[in-house]
PyMOL Python script that loads the backbone (N, CA, C, O; Angstrom):
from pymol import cmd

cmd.read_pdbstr("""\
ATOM      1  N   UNK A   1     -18.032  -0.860  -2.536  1.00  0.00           N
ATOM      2  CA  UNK A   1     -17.209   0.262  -2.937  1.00  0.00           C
ATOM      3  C   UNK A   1     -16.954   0.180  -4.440  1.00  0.00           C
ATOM      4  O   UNK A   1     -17.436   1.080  -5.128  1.00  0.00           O
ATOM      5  N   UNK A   2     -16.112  -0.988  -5.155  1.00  0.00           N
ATOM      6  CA  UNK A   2     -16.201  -1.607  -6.043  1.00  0.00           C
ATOM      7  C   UNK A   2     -16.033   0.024  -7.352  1.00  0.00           C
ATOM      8  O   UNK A   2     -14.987   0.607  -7.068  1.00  0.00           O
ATOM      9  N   UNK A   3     -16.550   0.521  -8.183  1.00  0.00           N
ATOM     10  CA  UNK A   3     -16.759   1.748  -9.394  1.00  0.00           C
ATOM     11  C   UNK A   3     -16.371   2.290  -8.601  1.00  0.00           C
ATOM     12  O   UNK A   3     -15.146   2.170  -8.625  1.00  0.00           O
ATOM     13  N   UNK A   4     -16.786   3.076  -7.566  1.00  0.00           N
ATOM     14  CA  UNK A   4     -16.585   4.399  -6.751  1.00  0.00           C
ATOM     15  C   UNK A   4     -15.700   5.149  -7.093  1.00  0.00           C
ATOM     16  O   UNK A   4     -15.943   6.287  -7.496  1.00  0.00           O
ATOM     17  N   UNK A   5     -14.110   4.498  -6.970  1.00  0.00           N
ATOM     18  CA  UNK A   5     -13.161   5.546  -7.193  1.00  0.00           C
ATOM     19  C   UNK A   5     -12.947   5.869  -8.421  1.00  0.00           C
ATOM     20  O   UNK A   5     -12.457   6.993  -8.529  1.00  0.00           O
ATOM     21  N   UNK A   6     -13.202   5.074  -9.821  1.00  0.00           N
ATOM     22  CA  UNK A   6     -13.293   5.242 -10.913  1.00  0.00           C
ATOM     23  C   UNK A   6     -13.771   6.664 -11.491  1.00  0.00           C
ATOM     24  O   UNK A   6     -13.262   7.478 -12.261  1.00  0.00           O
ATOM     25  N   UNK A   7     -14.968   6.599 -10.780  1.00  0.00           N
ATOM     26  CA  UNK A   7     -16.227   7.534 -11.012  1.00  0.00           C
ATOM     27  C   UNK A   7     -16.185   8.865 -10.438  1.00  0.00           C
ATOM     28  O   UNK A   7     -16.798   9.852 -10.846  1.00  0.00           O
ATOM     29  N   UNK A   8     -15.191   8.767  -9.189  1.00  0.00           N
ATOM     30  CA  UNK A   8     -14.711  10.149  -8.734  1.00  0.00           C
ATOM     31  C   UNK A   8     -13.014  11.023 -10.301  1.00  0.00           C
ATOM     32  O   UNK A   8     -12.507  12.080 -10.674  1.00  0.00           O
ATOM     33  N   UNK A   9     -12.970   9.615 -10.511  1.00  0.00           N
ATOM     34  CA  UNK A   9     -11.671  10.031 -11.243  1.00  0.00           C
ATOM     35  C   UNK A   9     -12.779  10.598 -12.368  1.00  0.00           C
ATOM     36  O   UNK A   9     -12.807  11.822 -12.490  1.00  0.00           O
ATOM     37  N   UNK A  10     -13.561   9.925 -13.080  1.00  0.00           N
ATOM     38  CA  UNK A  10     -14.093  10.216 -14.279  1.00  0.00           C
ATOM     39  C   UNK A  10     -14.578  11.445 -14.417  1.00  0.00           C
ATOM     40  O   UNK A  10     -14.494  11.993 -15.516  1.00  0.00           O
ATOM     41  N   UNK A  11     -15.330  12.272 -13.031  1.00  0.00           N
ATOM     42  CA  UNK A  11     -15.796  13.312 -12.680  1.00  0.00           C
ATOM     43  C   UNK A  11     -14.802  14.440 -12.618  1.00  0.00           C
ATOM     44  O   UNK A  11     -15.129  15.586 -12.308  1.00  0.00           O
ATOM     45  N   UNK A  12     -13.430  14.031 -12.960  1.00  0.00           N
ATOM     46  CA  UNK A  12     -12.447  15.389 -12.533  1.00  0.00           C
ATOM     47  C   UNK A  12     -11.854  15.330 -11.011  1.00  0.00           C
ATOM     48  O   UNK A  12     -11.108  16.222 -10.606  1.00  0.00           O
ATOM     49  N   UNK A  13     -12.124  14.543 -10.432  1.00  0.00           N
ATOM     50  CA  UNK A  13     -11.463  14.557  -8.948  1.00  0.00           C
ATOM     51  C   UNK A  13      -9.885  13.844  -8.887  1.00  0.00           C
ATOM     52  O   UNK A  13      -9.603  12.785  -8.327  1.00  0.00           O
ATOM     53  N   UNK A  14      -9.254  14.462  -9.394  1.00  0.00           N
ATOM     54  CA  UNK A  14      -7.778  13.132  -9.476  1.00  0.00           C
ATOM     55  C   UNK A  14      -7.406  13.044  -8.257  1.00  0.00           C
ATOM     56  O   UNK A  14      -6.668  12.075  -8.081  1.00  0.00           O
ATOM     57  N   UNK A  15      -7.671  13.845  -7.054  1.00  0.00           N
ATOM     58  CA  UNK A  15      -6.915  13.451  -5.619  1.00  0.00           C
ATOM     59  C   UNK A  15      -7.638  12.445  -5.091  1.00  0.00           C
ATOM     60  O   UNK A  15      -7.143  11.879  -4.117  1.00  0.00           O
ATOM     61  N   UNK A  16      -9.149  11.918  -5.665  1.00  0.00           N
ATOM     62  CA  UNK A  16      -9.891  10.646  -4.685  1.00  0.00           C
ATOM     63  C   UNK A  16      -9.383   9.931  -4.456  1.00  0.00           C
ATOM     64  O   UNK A  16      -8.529   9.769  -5.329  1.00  0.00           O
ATOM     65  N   UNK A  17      -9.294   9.092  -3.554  1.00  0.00           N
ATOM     66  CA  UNK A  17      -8.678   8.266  -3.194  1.00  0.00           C
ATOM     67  C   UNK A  17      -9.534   7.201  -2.034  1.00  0.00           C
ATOM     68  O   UNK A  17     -10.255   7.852  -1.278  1.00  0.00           O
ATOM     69  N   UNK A  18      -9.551   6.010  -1.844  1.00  0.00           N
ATOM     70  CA  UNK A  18     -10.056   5.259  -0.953  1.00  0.00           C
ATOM     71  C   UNK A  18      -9.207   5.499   0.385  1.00  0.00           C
ATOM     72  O   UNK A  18      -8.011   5.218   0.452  1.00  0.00           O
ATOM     73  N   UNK A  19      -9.981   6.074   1.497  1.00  0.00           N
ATOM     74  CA  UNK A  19      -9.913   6.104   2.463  1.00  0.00           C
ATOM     75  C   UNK A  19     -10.279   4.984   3.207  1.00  0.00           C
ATOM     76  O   UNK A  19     -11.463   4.678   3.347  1.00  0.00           O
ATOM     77  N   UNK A  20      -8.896   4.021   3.947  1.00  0.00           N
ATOM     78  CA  UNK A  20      -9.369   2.856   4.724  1.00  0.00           C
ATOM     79  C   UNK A  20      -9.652   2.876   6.257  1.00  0.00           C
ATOM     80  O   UNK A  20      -9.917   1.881   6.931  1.00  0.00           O
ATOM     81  N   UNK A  21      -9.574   3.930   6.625  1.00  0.00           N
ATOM     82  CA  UNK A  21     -10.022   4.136   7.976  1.00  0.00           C
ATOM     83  C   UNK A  21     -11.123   4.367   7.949  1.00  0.00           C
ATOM     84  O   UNK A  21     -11.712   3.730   8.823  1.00  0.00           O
ATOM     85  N   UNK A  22     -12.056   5.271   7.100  1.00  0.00           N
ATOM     86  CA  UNK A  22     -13.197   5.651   6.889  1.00  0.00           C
ATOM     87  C   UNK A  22     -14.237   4.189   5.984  1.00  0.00           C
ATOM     88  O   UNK A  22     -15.356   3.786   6.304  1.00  0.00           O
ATOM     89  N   UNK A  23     -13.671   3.878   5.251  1.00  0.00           N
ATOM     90  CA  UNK A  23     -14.149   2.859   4.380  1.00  0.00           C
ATOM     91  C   UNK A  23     -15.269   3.653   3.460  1.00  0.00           C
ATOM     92  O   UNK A  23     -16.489   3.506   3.388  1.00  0.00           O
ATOM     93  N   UNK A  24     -14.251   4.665   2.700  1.00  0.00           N
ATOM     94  CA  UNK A  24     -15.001   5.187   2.159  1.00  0.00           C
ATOM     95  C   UNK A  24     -14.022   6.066   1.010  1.00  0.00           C
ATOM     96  O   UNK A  24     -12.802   5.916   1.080  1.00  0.00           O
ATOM     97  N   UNK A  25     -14.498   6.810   0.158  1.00  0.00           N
ATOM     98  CA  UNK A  25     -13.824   7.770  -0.955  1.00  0.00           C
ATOM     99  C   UNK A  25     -13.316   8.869  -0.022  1.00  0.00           C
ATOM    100  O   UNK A  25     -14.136   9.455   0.685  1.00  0.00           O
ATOM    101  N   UNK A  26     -11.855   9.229   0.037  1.00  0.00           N
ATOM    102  CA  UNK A  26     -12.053  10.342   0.277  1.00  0.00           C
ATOM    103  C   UNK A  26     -10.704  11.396  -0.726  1.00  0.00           C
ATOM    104  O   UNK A  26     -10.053  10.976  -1.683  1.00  0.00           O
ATOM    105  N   UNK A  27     -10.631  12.683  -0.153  1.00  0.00           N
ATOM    106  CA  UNK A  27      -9.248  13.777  -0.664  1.00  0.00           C
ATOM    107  C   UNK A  27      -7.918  13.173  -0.190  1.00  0.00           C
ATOM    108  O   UNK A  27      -7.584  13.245   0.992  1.00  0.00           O
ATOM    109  N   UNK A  28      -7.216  12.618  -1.062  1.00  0.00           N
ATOM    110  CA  UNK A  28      -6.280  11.921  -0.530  1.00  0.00           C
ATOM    111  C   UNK A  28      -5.165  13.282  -0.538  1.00  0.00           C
ATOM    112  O   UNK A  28      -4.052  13.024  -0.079  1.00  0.00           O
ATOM    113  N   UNK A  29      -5.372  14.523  -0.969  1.00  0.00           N
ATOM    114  CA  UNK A  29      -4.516  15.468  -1.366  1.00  0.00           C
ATOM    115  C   UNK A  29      -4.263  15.983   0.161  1.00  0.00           C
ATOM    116  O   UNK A  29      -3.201  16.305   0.694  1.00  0.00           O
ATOM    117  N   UNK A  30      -5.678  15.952   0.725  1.00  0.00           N
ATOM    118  CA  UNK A  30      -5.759  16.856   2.661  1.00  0.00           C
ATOM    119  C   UNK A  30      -5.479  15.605   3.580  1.00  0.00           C
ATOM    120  O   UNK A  30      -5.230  15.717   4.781  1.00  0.00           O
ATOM    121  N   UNK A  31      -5.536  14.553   2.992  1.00  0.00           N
ATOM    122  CA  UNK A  31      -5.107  13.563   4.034  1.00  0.00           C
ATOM    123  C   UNK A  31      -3.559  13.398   3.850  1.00  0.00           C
ATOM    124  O   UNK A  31      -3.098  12.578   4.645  1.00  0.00           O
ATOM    125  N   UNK A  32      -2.814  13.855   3.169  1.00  0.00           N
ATOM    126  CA  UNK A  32      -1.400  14.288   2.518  1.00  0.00           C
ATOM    127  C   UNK A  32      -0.795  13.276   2.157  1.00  0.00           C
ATOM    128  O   UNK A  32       0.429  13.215   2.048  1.00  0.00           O
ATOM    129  N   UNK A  33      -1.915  11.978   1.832  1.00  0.00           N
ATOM    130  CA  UNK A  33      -1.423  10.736   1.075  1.00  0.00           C
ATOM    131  C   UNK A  33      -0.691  11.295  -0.621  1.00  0.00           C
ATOM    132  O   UNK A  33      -1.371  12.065  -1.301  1.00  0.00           O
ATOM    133  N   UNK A  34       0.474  10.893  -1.060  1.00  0.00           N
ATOM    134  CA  UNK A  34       0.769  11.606  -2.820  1.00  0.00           C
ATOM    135  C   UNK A  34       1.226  10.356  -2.667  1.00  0.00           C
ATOM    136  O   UNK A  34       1.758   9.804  -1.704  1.00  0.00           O
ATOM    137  N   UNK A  35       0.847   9.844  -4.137  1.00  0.00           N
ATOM    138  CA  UNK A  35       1.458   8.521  -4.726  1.00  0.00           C
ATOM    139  C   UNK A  35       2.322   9.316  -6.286  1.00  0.00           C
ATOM    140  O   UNK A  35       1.875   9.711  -7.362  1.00  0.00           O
ATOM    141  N   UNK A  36       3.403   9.276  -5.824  1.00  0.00           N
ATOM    142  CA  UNK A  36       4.841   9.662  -7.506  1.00  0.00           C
ATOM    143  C   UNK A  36       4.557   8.535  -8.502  1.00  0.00           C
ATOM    144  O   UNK A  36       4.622   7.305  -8.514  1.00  0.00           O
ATOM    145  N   UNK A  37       4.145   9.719  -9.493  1.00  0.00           N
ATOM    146  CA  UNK A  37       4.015   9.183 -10.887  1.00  0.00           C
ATOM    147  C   UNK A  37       5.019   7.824 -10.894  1.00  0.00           C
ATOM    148  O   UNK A  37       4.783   6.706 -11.350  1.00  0.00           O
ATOM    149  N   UNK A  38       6.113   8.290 -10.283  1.00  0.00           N
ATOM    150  CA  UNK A  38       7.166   6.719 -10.717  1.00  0.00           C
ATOM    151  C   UNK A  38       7.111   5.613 -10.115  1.00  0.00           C
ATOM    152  O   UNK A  38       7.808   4.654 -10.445  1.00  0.00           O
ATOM    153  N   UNK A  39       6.010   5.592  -8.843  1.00  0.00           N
ATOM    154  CA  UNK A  39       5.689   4.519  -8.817  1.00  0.00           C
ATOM    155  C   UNK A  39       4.983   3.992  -9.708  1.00  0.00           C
ATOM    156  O   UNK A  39       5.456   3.049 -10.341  1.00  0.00           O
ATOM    157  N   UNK A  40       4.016   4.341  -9.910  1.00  0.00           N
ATOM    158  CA  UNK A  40       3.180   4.207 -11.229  1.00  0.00           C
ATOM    159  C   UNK A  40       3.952   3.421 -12.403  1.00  0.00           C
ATOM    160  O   UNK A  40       3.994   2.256 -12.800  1.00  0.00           O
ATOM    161  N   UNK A  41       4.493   4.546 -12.727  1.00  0.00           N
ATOM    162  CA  UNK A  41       5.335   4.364 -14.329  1.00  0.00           C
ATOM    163  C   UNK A  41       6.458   2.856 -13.694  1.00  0.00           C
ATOM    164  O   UNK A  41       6.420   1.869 -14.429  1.00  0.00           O
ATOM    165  N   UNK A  42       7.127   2.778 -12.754  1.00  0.00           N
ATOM    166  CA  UNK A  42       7.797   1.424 -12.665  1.00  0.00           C
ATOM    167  C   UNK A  42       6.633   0.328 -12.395  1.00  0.00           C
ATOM    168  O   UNK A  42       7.047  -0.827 -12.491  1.00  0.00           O
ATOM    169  N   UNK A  43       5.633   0.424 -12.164  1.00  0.00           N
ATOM    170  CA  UNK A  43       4.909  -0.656 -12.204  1.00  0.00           C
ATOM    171  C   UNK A  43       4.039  -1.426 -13.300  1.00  0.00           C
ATOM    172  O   UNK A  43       3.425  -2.484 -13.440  1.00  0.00           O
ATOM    173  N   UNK A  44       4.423  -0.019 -14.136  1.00  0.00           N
ATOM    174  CA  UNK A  44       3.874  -0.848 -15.924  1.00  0.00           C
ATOM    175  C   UNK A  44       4.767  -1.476 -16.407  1.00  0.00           C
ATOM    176  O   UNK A  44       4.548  -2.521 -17.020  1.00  0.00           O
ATOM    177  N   UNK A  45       6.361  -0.815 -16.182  1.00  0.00           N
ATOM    178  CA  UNK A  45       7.515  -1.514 -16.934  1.00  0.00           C
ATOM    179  C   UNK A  45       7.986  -2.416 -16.641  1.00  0.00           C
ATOM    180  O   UNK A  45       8.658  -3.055 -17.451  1.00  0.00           O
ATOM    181  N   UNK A  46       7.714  -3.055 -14.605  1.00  0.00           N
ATOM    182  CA  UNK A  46       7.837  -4.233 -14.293  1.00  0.00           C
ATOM    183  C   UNK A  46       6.642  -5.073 -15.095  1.00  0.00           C
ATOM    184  O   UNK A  46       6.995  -6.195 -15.459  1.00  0.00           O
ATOM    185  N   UNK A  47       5.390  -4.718 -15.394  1.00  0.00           N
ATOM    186  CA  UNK A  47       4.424  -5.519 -16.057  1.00  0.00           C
ATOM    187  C   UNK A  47       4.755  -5.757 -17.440  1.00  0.00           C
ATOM    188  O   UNK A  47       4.669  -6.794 -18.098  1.00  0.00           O
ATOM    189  N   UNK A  48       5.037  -4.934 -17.668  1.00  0.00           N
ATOM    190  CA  UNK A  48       5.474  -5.543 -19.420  1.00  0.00           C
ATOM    191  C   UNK A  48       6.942  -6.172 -19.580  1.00  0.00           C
ATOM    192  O   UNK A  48       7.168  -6.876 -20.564  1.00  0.00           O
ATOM    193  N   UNK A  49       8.171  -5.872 -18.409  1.00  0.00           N
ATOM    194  CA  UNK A  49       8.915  -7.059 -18.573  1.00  0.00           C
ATOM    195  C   UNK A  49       8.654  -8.796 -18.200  1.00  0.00           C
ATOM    196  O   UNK A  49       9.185  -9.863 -18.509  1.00  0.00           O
ATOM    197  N   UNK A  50       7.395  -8.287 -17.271  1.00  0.00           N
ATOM    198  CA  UNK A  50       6.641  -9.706 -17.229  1.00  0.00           C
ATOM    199  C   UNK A  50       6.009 -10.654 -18.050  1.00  0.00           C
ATOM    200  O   UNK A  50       6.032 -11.885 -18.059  1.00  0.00           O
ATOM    201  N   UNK A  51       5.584 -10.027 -18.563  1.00  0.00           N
ATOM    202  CA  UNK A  51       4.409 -10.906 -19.731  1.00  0.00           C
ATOM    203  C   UNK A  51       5.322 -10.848 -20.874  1.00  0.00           C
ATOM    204  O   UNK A  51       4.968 -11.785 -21.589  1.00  0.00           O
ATOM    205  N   UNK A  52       6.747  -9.984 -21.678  1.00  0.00           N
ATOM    206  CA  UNK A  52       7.286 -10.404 -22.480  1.00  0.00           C
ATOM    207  C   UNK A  52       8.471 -11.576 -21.511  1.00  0.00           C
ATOM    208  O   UNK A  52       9.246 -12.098 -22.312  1.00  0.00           O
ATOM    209  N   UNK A  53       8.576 -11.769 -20.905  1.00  0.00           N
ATOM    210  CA  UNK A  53       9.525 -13.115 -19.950  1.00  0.00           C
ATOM    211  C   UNK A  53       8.517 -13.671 -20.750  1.00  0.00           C
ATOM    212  O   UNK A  53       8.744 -13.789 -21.954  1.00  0.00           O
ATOM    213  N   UNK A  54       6.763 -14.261 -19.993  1.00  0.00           N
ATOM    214  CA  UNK A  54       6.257 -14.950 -20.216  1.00  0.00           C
ATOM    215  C   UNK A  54       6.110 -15.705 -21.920  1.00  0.00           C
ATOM    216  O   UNK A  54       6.425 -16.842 -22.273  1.00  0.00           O
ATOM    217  N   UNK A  55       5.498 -14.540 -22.751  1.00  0.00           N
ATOM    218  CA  UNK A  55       5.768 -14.672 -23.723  1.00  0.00           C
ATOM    219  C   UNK A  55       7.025 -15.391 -24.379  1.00  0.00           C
ATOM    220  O   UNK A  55       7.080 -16.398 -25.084  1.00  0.00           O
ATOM    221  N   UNK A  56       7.922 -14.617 -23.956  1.00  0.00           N
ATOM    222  CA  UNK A  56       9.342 -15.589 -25.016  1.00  0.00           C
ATOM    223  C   UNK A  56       9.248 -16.883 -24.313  1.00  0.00           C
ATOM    224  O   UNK A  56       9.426 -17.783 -25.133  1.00  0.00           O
ATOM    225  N   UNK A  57       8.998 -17.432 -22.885  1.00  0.00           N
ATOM    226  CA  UNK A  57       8.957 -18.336 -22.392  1.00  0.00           C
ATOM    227  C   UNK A  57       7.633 -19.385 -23.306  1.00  0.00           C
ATOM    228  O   UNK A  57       7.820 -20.386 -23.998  1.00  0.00           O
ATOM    229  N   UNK A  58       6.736 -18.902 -23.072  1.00  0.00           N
ATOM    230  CA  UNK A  58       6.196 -19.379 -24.288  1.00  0.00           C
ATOM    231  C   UNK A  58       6.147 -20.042 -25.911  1.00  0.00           C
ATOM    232  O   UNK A  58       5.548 -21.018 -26.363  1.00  0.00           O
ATOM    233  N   UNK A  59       7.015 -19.086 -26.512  1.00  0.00           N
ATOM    234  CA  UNK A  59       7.548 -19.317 -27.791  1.00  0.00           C
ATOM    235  C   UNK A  59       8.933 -20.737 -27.362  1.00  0.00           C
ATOM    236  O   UNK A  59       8.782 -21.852 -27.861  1.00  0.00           O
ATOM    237  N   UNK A  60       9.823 -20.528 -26.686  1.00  0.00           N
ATOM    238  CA  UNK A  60      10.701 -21.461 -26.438  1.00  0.00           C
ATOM    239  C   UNK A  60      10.104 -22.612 -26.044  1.00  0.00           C
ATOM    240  O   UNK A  60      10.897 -23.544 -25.908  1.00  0.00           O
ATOM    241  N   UNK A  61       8.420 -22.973 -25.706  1.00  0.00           N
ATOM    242  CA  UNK A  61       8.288 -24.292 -25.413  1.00  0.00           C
ATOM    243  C   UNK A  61       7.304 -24.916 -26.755  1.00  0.00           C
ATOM    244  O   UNK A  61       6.890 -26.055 -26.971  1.00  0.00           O
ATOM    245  N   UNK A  62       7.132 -23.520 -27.587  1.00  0.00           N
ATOM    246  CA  UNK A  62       6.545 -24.034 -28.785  1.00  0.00           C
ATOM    247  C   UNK A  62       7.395 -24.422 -29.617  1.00  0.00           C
ATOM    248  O   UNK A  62       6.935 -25.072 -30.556  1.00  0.00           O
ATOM    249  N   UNK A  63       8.654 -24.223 -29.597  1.00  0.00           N
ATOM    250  CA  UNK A  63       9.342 -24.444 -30.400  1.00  0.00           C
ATOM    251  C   UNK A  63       9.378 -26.071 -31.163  1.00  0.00           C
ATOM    252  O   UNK A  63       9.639 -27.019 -30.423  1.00  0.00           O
ATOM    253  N   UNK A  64       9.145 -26.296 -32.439  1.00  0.00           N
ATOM    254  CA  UNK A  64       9.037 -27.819 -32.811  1.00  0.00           C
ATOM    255  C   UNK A  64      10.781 -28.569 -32.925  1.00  0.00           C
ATOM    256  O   UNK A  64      11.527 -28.281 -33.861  1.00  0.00           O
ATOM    257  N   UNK A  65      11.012 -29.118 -32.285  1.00  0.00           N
ATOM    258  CA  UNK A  65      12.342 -29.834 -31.789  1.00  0.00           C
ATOM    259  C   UNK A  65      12.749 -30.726 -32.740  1.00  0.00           C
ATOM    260  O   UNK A  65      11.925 -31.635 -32.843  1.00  0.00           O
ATOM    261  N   UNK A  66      13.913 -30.869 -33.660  1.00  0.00           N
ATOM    262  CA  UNK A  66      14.509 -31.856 -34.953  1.00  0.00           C
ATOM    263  C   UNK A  66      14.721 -33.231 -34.313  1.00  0.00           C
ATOM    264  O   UNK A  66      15.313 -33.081 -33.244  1.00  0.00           O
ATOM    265  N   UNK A  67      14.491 -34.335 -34.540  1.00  0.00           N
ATOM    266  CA  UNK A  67      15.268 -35.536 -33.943  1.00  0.00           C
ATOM    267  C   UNK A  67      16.895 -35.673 -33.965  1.00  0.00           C
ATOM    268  O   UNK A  67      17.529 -35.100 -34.851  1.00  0.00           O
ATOM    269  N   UNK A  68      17.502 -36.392 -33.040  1.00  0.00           N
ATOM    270  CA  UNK A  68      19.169 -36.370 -32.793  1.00  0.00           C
ATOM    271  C   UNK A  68      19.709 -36.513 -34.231  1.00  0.00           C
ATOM    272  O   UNK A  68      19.338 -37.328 -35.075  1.00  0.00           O
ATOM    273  N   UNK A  69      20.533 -35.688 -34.331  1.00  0.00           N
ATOM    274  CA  UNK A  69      21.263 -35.522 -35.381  1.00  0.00           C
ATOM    275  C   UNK A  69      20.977 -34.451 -36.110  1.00  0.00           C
ATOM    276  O   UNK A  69      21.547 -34.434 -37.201  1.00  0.00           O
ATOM    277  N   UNK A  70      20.370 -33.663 -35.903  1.00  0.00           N
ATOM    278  CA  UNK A  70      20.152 -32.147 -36.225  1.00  0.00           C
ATOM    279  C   UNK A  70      19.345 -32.102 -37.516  1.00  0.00           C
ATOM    280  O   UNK A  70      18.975 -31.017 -37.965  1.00  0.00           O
ATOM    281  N   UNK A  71      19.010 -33.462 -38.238  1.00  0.00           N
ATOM    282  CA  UNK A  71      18.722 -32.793 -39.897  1.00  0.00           C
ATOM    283  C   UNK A  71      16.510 -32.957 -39.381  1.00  0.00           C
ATOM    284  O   UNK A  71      15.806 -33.661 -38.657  1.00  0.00           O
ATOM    285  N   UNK A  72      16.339 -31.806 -40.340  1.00  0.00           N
ATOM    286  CA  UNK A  72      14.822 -32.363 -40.621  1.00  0.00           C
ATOM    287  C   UNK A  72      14.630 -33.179 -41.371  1.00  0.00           C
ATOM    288  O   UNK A  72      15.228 -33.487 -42.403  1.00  0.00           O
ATOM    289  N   UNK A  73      13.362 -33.772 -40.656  1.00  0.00           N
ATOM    290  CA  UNK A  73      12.657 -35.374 -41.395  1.00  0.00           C
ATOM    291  C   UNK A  73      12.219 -34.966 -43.141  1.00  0.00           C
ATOM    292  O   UNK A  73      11.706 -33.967 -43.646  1.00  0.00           O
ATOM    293  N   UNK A  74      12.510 -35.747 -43.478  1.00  0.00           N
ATOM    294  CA  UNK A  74      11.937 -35.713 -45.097  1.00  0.00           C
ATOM    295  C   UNK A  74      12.639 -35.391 -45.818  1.00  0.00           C
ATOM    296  O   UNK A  74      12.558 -35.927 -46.923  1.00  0.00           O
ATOM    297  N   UNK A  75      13.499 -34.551 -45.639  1.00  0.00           N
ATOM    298  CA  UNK A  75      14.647 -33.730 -46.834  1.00  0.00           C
ATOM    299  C   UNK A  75      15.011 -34.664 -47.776  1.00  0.00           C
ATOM    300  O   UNK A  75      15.648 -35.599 -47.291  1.00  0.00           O
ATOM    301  N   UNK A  76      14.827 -34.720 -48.911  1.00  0.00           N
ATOM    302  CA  UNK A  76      15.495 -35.736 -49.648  1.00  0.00           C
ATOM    303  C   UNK A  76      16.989 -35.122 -49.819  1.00  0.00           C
ATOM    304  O   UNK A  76      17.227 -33.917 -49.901  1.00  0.00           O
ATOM    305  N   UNK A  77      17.973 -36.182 -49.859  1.00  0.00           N
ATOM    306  CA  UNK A  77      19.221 -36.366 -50.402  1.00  0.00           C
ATOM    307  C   UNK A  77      20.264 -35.930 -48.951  1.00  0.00           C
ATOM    308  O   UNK A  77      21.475 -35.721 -49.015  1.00  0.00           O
ATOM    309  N   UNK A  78      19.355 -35.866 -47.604  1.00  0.00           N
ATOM    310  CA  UNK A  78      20.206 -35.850 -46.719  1.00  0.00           C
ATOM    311  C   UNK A  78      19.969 -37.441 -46.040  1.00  0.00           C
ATOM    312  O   UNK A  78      19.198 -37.513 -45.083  1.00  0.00           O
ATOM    313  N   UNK A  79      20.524 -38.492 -46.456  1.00  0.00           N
ATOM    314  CA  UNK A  79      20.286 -39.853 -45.577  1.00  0.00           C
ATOM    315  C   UNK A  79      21.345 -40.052 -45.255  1.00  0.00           C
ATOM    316  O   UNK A  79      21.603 -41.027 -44.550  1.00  0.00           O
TER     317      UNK A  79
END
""", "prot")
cmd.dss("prot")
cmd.show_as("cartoon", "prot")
cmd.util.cbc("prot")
cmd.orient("prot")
């Protein structure tokens, strides 16, 4: 199946849809399947609060850590 539905979308068909009873492409508009834009649209904004979690989670373990006592190494005239 794999391109198929792509290729119905690319062609102008926006109701295609994979039909799993059939195992096949079909009018998801006469089979009276409707998927709301907002599912859609909440499932990008759960994805991008994901990967920025990940991200800052990221940055917080890059972070380079001072030894006890808070000063950085080398500074002259803090001993």
């Amino acid at each position: 199946m794999g391109l198929l539905p792509y290729v119905n979308l690319i062609l102008g068909e926006i109701w295609a849809g994979v039909d799993i009873h059939k195992e096949e492409v079909g009018d998801n508009l006469a089979a009276c399947i409707w998927e709301p834009s907002l599912v859609k649209k909440n499932a990008i904004i759960a994805a991008t609060e994901a990967v920025c979690l990940v991200l800052s989670i990221d940055q917080t373990v890059k972070n380079v850590r001072t030894p006890s006592g808070g000063q950085m190494p080398g500074l002259p005239g803090m001993q």
